[in-house]
Every structure is written in structure tokens, then in C-alpha cells.
Wavefront OBJ file of the C-alpha trace (Angstrom):
o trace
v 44.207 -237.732 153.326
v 47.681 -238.390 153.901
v 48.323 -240.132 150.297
v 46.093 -237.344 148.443
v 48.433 -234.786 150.063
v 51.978 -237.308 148.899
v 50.374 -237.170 145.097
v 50.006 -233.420 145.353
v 53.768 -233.046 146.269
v 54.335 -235.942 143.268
v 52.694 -233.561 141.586
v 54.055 -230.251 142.358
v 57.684 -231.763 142.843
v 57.367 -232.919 139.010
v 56.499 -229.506 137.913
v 59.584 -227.964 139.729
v 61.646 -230.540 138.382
v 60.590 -229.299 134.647
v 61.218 -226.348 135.045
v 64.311 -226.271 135.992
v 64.942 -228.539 132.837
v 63.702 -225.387 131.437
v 65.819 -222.628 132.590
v 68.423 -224.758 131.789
v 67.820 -224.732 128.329
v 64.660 -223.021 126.557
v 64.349 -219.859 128.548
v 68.203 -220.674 130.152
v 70.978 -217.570 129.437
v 73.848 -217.940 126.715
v 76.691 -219.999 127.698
v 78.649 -219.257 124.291
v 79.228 -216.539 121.282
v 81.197 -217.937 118.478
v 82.240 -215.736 115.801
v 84.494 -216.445 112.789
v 87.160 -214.686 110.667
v 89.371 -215.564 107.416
v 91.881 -213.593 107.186
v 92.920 -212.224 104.365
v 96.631 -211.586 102.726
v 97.509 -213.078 106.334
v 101.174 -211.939 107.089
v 103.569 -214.569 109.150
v 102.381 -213.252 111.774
v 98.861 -212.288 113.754
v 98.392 -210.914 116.730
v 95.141 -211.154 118.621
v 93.963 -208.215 121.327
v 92.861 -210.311 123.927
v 91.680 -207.145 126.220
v 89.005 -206.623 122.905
v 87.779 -210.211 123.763
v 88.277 -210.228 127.565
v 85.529 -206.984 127.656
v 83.099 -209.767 126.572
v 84.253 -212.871 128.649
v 87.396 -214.009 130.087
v 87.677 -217.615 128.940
v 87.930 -217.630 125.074
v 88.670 -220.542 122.957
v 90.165 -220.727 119.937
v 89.903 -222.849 116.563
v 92.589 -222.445 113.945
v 93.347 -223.738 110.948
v 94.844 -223.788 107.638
v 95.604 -226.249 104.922
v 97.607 -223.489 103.045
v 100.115 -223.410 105.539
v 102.176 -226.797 104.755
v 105.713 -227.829 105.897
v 107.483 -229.133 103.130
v 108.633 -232.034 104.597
v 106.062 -233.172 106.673
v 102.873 -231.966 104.084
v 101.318 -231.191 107.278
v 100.536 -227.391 108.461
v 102.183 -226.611 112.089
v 100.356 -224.222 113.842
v 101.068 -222.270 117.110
v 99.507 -220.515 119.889
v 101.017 -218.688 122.457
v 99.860 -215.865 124.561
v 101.433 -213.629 126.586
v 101.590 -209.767 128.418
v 101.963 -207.042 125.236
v 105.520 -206.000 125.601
v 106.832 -209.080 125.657
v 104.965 -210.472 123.018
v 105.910 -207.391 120.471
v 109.491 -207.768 121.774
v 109.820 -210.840 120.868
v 107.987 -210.589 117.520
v 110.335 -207.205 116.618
v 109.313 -204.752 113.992
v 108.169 -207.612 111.206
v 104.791 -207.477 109.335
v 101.902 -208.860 111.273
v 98.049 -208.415 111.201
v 96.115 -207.535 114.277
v 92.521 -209.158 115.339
v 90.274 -207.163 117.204
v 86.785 -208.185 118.415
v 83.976 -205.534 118.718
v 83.085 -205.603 122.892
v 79.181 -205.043 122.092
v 78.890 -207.386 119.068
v 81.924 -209.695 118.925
v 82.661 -208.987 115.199
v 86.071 -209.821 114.264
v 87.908 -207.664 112.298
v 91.648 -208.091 110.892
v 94.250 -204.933 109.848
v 97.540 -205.458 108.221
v 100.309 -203.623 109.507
v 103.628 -203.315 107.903
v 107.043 -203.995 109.117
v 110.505 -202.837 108.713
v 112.340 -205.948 109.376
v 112.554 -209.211 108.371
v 111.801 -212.376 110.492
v 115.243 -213.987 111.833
v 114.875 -217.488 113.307
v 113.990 -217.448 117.070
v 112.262 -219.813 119.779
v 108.611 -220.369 119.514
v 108.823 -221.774 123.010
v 110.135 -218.633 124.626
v 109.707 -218.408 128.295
v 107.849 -214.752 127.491
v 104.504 -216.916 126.959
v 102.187 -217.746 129.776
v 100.886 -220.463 127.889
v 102.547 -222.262 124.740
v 100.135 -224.912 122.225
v 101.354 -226.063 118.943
v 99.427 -228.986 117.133
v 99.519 -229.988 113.510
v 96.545 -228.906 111.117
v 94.362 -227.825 113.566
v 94.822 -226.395 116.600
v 91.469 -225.832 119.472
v 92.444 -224.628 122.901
v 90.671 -222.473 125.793
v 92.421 -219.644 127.784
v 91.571 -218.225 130.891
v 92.657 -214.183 129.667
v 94.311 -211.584 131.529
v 94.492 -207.786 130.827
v 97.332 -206.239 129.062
v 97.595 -209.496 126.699
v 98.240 -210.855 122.974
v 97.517 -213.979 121.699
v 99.917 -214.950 118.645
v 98.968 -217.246 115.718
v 101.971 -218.564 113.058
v 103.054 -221.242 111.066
v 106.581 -221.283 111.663
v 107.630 -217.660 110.804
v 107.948 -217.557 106.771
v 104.803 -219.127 105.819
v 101.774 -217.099 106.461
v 100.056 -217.594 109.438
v 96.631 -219.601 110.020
v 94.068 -217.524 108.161
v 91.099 -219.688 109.700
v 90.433 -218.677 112.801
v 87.226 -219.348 114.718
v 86.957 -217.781 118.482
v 84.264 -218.736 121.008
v 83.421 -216.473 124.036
v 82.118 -218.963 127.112
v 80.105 -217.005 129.731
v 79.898 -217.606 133.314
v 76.158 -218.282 133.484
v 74.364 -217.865 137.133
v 72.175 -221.423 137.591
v 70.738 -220.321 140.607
v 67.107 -220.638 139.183
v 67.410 -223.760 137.571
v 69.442 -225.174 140.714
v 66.694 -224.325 143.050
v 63.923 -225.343 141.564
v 65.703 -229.024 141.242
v 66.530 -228.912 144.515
v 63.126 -228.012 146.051
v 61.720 -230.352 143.286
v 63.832 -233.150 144.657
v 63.075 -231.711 148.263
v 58.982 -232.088 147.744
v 59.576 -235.852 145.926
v 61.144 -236.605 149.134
v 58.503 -234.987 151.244
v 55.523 -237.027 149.574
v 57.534 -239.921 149.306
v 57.928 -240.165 153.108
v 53.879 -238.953 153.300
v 53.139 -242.096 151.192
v 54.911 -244.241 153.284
v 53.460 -242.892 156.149
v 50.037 -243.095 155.248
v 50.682 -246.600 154.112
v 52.266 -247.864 157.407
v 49.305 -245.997 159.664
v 46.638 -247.418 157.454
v 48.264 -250.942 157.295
v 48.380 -250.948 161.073
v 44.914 -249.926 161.902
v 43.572 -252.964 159.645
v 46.126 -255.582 161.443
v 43.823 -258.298 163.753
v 45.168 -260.051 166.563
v 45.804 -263.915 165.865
v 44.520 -267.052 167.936
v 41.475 -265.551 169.145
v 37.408 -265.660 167.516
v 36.202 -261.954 167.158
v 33.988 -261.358 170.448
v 30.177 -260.678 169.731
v 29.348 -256.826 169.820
v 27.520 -255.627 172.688
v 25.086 -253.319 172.563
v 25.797 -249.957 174.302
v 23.899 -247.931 176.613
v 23.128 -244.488 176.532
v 24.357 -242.353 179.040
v 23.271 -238.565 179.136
v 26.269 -236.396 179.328
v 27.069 -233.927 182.068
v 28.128 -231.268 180.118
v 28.237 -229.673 176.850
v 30.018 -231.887 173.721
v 33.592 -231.245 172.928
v 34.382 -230.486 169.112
v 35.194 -233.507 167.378
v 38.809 -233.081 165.486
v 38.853 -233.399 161.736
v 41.886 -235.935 160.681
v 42.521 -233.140 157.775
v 43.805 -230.568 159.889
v 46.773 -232.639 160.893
v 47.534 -233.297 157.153
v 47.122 -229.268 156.333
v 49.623 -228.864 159.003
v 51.798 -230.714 157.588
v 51.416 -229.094 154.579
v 52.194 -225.708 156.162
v 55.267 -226.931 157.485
v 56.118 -228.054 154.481
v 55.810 -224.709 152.873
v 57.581 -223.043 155.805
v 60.377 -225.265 155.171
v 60.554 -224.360 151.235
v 60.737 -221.061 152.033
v 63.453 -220.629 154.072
v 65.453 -223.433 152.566
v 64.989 -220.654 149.444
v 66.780 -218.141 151.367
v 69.572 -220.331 152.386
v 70.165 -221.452 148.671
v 73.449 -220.048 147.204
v 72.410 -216.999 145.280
v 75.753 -217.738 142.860
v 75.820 -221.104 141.727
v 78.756 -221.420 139.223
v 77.980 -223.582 135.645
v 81.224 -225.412 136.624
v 84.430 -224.956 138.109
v 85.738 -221.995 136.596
v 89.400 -222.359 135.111
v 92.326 -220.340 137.267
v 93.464 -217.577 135.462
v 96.761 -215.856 135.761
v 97.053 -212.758 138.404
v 97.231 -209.851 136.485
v 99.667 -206.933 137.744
v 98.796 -203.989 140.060
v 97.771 -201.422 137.753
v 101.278 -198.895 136.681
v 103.786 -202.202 137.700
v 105.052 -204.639 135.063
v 106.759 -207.232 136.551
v 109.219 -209.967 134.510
v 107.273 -212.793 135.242
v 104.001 -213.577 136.943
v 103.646 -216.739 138.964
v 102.342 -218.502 136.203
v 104.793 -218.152 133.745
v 107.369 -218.930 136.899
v 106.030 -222.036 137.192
v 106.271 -222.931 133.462
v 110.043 -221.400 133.156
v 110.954 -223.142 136.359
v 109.694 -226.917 134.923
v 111.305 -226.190 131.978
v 114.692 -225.718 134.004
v 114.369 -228.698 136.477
v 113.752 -230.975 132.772
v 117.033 -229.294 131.160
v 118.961 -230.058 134.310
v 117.434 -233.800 134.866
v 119.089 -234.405 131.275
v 122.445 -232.543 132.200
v 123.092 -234.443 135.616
v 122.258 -237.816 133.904
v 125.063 -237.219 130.748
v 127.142 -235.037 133.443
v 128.124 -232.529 130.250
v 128.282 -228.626 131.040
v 126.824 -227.993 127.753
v 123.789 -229.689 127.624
v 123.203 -227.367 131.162
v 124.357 -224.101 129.502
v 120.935 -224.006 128.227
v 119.290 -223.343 131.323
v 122.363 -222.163 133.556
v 124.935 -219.237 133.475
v 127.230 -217.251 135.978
v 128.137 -218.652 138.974
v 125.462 -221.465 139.195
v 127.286 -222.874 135.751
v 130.647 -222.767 136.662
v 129.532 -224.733 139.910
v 127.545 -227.259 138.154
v 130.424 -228.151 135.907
v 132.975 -228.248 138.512
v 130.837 -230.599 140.282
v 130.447 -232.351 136.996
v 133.800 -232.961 136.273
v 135.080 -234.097 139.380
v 131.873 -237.111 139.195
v 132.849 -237.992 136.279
v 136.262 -239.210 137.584
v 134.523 -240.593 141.009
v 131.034 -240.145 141.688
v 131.873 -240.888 144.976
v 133.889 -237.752 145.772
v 131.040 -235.353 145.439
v 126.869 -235.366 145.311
v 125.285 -232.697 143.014
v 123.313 -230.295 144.592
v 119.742 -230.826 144.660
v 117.799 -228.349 142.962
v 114.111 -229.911 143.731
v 111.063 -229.476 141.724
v 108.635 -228.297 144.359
v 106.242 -225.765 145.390
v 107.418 -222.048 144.392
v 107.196 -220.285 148.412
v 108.154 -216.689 147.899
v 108.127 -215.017 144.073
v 110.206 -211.585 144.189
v 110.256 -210.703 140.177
v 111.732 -207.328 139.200
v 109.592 -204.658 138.143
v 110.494 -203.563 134.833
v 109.440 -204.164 131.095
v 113.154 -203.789 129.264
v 115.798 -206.639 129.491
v 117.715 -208.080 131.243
v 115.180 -208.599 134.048
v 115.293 -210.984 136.362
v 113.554 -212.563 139.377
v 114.169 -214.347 142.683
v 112.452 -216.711 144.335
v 112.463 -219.896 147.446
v 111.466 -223.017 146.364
v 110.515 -225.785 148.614
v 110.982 -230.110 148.184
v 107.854 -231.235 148.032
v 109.224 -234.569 148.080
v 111.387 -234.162 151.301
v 109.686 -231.529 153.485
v 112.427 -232.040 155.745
v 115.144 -230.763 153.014
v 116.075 -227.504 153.723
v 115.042 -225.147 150.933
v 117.090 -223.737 148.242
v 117.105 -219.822 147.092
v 117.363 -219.369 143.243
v 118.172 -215.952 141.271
v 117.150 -216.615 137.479
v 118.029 -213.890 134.739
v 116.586 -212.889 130.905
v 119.177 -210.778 129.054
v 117.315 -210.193 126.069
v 113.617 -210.517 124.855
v 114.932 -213.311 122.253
v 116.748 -215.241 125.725
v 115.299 -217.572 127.687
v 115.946 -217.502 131.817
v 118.873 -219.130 132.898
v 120.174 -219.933 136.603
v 122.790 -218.013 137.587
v 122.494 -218.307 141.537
v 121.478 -221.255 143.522
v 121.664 -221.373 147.608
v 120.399 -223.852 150.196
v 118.295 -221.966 152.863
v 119.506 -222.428 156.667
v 116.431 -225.177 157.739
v 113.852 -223.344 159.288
v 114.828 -219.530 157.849
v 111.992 -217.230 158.412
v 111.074 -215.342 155.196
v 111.040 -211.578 156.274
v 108.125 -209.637 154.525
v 108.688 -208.676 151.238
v 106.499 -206.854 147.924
v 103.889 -209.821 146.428
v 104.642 -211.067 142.638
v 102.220 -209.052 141.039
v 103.785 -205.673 142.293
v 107.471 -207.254 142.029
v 110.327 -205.202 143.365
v 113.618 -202.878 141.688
v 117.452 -204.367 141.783
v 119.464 -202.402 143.962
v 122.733 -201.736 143.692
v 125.501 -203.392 145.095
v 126.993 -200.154 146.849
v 123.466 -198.889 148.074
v 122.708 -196.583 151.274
v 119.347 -197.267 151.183
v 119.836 -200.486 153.442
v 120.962 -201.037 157.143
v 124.080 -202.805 155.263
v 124.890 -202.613 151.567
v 125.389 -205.886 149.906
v 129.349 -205.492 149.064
v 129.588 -204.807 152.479
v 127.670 -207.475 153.640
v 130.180 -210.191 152.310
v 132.862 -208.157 153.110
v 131.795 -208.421 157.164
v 130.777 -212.209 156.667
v 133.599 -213.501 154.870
v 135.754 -211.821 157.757
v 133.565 -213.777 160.364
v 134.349 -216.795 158.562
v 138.084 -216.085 158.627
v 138.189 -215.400 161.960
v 135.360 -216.705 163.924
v 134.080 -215.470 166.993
v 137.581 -213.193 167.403
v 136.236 -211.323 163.895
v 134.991 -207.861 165.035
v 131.752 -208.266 163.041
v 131.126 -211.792 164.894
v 128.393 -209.874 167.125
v 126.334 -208.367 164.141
v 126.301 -212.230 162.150
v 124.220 -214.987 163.658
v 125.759 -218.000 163.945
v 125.267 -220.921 160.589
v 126.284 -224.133 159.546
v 128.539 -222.892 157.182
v 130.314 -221.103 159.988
v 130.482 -224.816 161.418
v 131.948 -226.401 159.226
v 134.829 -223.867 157.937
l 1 2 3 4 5 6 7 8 9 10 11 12 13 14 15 16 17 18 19 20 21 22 23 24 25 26 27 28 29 30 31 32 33 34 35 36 37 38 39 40 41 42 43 44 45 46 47 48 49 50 51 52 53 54 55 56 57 58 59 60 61 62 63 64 65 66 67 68 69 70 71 72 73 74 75 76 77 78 79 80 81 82 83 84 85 86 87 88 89 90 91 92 93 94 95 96 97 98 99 100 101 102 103 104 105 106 107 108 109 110 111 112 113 114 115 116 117 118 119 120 121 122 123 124 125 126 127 128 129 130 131 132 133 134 135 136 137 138 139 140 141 142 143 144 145 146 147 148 149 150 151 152 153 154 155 156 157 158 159 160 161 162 163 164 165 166 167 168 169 170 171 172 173 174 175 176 177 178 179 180 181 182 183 184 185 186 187 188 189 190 191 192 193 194 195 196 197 198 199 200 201 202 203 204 205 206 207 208 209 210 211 212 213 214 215 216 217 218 219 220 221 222 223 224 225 226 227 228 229 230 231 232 233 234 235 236 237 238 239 240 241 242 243 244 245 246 247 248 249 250 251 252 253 254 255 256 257 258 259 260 261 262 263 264 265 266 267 268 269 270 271 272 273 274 275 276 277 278 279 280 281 282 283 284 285 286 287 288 289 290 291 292 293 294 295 296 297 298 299 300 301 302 303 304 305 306 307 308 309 310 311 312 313 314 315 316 317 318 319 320 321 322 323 324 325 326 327 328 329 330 331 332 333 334 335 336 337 338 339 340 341 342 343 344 345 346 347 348 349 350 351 352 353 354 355 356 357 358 359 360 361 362 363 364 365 366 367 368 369 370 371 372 373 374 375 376 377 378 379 380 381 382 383 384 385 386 387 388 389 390 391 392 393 394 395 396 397 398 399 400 401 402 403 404 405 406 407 408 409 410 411 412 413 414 415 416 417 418 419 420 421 422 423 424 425 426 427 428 429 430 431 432 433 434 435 436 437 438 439 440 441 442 443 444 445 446 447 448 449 450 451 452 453 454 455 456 457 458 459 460 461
């Protein structure tokens, strides 16, 4: 019994298994849309509304291309890709021709509109720090983005030349596999189940046929009848113990089904950017921090290395610059005299970014040594002064080793630049250094000495 009951779950796990196979595919949900446009008269410029695609999925990829659009040196087309939060992206692009992309959210048609501009294109920096993400490829260009509201994507050449008018977007949908995923596990589950039967069976049966060794058979005697005293007991059926098991078996299924995920993902879904709190527009969102701030740390590797203030004037203004090139010139007499402060390339701990949508902007934020997590960590204050600009440095400070971060507002909701002279504090800011610079003059005999707690700095002046 037991090996008719292991081919039935052979049986029944194979059919589970298939059609699974099947909801994966045949009767499974679509994973993608593609749809395709050619644009035509493209202008130097097009913009894609990313909130038309985003109503029918967030991840989107794009295909561009465009033979027309050759360098004349190279014979090769350059094409670029950027995306990043609308107001940036039209400040940066100014009031220049452009065509704008817009998909249908029921259907997906693309559809392209020309619209004109007053100005002409002046040379700027494809790579702006305004872009959350930033691809550029020769010929053809194919890249997926994980899309955030409030968004444009923007396709070009190089500026002059008309932009890529081949342009080919697929939608990727996050498909629910629960089905499919449960059948192959119960499938797997029963396979299991009858494998173990068979095995079972096999053992038991195996055993009961096993004679003892050294010894003749004995002769069979004949037995006696004996009347019984009382009534015969119900002989047991060896079947009822295999339906049993069979119950249990479908017990098991059963709940096992209820403890299956009810959201399996198709795969690991790709992080996407935090959009803002609905009515704040903050400078930078953590993602595009982290892009501006490796772009920095590179710039700065470079400068330390040749020890030249201009090749760090590209990433460093204000105070932080005339710092860096003090400390600069002084190494280049005796590199002995004086070690450049290390600005690490760690993990971003606190991201304070101003809430406004007009320049300049600017953002604070702590960053950590993920290389040292001994090294105290440093305070940086990095500024935009103009939508054609990228962010440079402008205040650096190491942190006091184990500072406690008070709470402050979270990136996405940012926070407004306060005045030097404002009462809306405990302690304005001018007067802040005014009593601290007086506690370092005088030490513990400064009258302010009680309201400052004591720091190394005080030490060592």
C-alpha cells in the first residue's frame, strides 16, 4: 500500500510542479510593456515626463539611439541620459527649444510635442550635480531607472545636434508569483513526501523477508484449535494506517498554504530614490548626496596628490578653500610641518538639505570613516549658487568623538537657513562665537565659561 500511495504523491507532486511552470508563463501576468517612438524634427533637446510613465510602473528602461547624431571627430553619436526632480532639470536646460514625451497611463502610447524656445543653448555641464542619475554611452544607450514623482528624464547629443530621435521605453511590472511559488513548493513538498513513503515501504518490506543465518528452517507444526472465550476482535486493515498518512499529509499542505508568503516578489526590486514630503522641495535628496559627495572626495584625492589650490577650486570655496591651500602650501615646502585634514569617504549619518527650489541652496550634513570607526567624524556645509554650478565645500569641521546628534527635520522634508542675527534660537549664531571665542580667550575666568562645555580645542589653546 505504502508504494501505491508514494506513486500517487509522484504523481500529484508532478502535476503541481507543471503548473506552476504554467503560471509562470502561459497563463503567468505581464512582466513588461514596450512601446516605441521616433521623434520627429527632434530639437537638441527632449524631455521625458517620467510621472506619465511612473502611473504605469516605476522601473522604466530606456533604449536610445541615433545614427544621425554624429560627432565630427569621433563619427560616433554620444548620447546622454540624465534624470532628475523638474525644476532643476528645466533650470538647468533654460528657456531653449526642446520636445516633451509623454506616455498615455491607460495605454502607454508615446507621444512627442515640440515646444519653442527663446534662447539659445550656451555650453554647460552634462554632469551637473542636479541629476540623480547621469549615463552617457556612444551610439546606443539602454539603461533602467527606478522613477520618482516630480521627475524628467533628458535625452541629447551634446547640445547643438539634435537629440536621439529613437527612443524605445519598456515598463517592467512587479508581478505577484505567489501562485506559481506555491504550487512548486508543495510540488517539491509531496516529491519529498512519497519519496520518504517509497523508502519506507521498501525498508519495512525488505525487513519482513530477511531470514536468520546458520540455522535449517524448523518443520511446521500443526496447530490446535482452541475455542475462544469470547467474542472476536476486529481484525485491522494495513490500509488505514497508509490513509492516515495520507490525511496528515493533506493537513500538512494545507496549513503550510496559509503560512506561504502571500507577496512573493519576481526579484529583488531596485531601491529607488525617497521622494519629498508632498509641498517641500528640498536641494538634494540622499541620493543625489551621495553622488555629489563621491564626486567631491575624487576631485580632492587628485588635489592633495598634486597639492595645487586650483585643481581643488573645483569642488571647494569659502573658508574650506582658503584652508586647503594654506595647508597646501606650507606641505609643499615640508610635508612634515603639517597633515591635511582628512575628509573621509564614508557613510553619510545625518542629511539636513535646505528646503527651497531657487539657488543658491545648500545642505549640511555628518559624515562618518567607514574605514576608521574610531576617527572622530567630520561636519561638512556644501553650497550651489546657481542652477548651472555644481556644489562646492565651503565648511569642513571635525566632530568632538562621541557628539550626540540632537534631533533634527529628515532629508526629505529638509530645513530653512536662518539668519545669523536670529531670535528664534536660545542663542543666535553671531552670538554664539562671540561667547565661545571669549571662553577661548579667557578660559574658565571668561564669564560665558559656565554656559560652554568644555572641548579639546579649549585644551589645546
Amino acid at each position: 500500500m505504502r508504494f501505491i500511495v508514494s506513486v500517487g504523491l509522484f504523481f500529484l507532486a508532478a502535476i503541481l510542479i507543471i503548473l506552476g511552470m504554467f503560471f509562470r508563463t502561459i497563463w503567468g501576468e505581464q512582466e513588461t510593456m514596450t512601446k516605441t517612438i521616433a521623434v520627429p524634427n527632434s530639437q537638441d533637446f527632449t524631455l521625458v515626463d517620467l510621472d506619465s510613465l511612473r502611473s504605469i510602473a516605476k522601473t522604466v528602461e530606456f533604449d536610445i539611439s541615433d545614427s544621425s547624431a554624429s560627432d565630427a571627430n569621433t563619427g560616433t553619436s554620444n548620447v546622454f541620459l540624465v534624470w532628475g526632480r523638474k525644476p532643476d532639470v528645466t533650470a538647468w536646460m533654460g528657456d531653449v527649444s526642446h520636445t516633451v514625451i509623454t506616455g498615455d497611463p491607460k495605454t502607454g502610447e508615446l507621444t512627442a510635442k515640440s515646444v519653442a524656445g527663446l534662447a539659445e543653448f550656451s555650453k554647460r555641464d552634462f554632469n551637473s550635480d542636479l541629476w540623480i542619475q547621469y549615463f552617457q554611452a556612444e551610439g546606443q544607450l539602454k539603461k533602467e531607472i527606478s522613477t520618482i514623482p516630480n521627475c524628467y528624464a533628458l535625452i541629447a547629443s551634446d547640445g547643438w545636434n539634435p537629440a536621439p530621435a529613437n527612443i524605445k521605453v519598456t515598463w517592467k511590472y512587479e508581478v505577484d508569483y505567489t501562485v506559481s511559488n506555491r504550487l512548486f513548493f508543495f510540488g517539491i513538498f509531496m516529491g519529498i513526501a512519497g519519496f520518504v513513503l517509497f523508502l519506507w515501504g521498501w525498508w519495512d518490506d525488505n525487513r519482513k523477508h530477511r531470514h536468520r543465518q546458520g540455522r535449517m528452517p524448523m518443520r511446521p507444526r500443526k496447530r490446535r484449535w482452541k475455542p475462544s472465550s469470547g467474542p472476536l476482535a476486529p481484525r485491522r486493515r494495513r490500509g488505514r494506517r497508509a490513509l492516515g498518512f495520507v490525511s496528515t499529509l493533506g493537513v500538512a499542505t494545507v496549513v503550510l498554504t496559509g503560512c506561504a508568503s502571500p507577496n512573493t516578489p519576481a526579484e529583488t526590486p531596485i531601491p529607488s530614490p525617497t521622494a519629498s514630503d508632498e509641498g517641500m522641495y528640498v536641494s538634494v535628496v540622499p541620493e543625489q548626496f551621495d553622488r555629489i559627495y563621491r564626486r567631491l572626495i575624487g576631485v580632492l584625492a587628485g588635489a592633495d596628490k598634486s597639492l595645487l589650490a586650483s585643481d581643488a577650486s573645483e569642488r571647494l570655496g569659502g573658508a574650506a578653500m582658503r584652508f586647503r591651500s594654506a595647508e597646501y602650501t606650507v606641505r609643499r615646502v615640508d610635508k612634515s610641518l603639517v597633515d591635511l585634514f582628512d575628509i573621509p569617504d564614508g557613510n553619510v549619518r545625518l542629511l539636513l538639505p535646505q528646503q527651497t527650489d531657487s539657488w543658491p541652496r545648500s545642505v549640511f550634513a555628518i559624515i562618518d570613516n567607514k574605514m576608521d570607526p574610531k576617527a572622530p567624524s567630520i561636519a561638512v556645509v556644501m553650497t550651489q549658487d546657481s542652477a548651472l554650478e555644481n556644489y562646492k565645500l565651503v565648511y569642513y569641521m571635525g566632530l568632538e568623538p562621541g557628539v550626540k546628534i540632537p534631533p533634527v527635520a529628515t532629508p526629505t522634508k529638509g530645513t530653512t537657513v536662518l539668519p545669523s542675527d536670529t531670535q528664534v534660537l536660545m542663542l543666535s549664531p553671531t552670538q554664539a562665537v562671540i561667547e565661545y571665542g571669549d571662553v577661548l580667550q579667557n578660559g574658565e575666568k571668561s564669564e560665558y565659561a559656565f554656559q560652554i562645555a568644555p572641548d579639546s580645542l579649549q585644551e589645546q589653546v
